[in-house]
N, C-alpha and C positions, 0 to 999 in steps of 0.2 A: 818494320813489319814483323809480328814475331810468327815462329814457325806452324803453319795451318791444322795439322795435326797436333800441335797442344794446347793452340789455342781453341783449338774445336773441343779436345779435352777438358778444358777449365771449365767450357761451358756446359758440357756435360756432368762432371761432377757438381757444378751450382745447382741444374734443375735437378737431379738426384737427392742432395742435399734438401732443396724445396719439397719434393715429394715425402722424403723420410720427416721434415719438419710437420706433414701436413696428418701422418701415421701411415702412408701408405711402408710396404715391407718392399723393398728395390727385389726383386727375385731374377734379374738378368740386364748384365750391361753389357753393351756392342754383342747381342744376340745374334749370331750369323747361320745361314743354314741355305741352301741350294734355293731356295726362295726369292730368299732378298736378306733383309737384316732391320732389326730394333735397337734403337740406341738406350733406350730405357724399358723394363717391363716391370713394372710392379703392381701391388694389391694393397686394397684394403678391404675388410668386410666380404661385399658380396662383389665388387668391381676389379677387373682387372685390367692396366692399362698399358697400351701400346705407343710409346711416345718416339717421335720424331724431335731431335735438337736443331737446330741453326744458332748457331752467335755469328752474330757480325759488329765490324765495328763502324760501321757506317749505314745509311741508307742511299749510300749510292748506287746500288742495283736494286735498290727495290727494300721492302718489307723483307727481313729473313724467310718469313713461313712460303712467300709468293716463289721460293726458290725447289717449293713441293710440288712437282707436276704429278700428272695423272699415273705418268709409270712408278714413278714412287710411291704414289700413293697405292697403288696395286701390288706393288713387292711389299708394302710393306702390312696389306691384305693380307697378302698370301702366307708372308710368314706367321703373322698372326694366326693361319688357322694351320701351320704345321706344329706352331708350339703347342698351342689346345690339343690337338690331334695326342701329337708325342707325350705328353704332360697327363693325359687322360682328362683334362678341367672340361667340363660341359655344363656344370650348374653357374656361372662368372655371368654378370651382366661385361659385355667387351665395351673397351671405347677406346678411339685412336686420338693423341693429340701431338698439336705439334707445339714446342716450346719456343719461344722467340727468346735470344738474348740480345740487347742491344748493351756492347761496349763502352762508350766515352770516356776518353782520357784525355786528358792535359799531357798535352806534349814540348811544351818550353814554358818552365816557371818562373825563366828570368822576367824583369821587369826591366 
């Protein structure tokens, strides 16, 4: 099992990676603030987004995203509109997402 904080890392550097492949500009990672926190926020154009990670390596508890309850989804509201607030951004269309990463590995390649 490898260690949960880097493997929560890897995953978060992947959907970052995906965002900058897509043109979005990453402009905050592991965003933390008396709020709550954002693991990714970046932009493109006129959108600015507010992204939730999960990897997992299994679906043994569930869908990664189904691990976002309502209180997280509320902190992660709320710091959304502390960053706006601080930031001075008011013309952004907002959008929150949550990124799912599902793992699979081959774990004995003997035959």
């Amino acid at each position: 099992m490898p260690d949960r904080r880097k493997f929560g890392a890897l995953g978060e550097q992947f959907a970052a990676d995906l965002f900058s492949e897509e043109g979005y500009r990453i402009l905050e990672r592991n965003f933390r603030c008396r709020m709550g926190e954002a693991d990714i926020i970046c932009a493109k154009n006129n959108e600015i987004i507010f992204a939730e990670v999960k990897t997992r390596m299994s679906l043994t508890m569930g869908r990664p995203a189904e691990s976002v309850n309502s209180v997280k989804k509320r902190h992660l509201k709320n710091t959304a509109a502390y960053y706006l607030q601080q930031n001075q951004i008011h013309d952004k269309n907002v959008s929150f997402q949550v990124i799912e990463i599902l793992v699979n590995q081959i774990r004995d390649l003997s035959f």
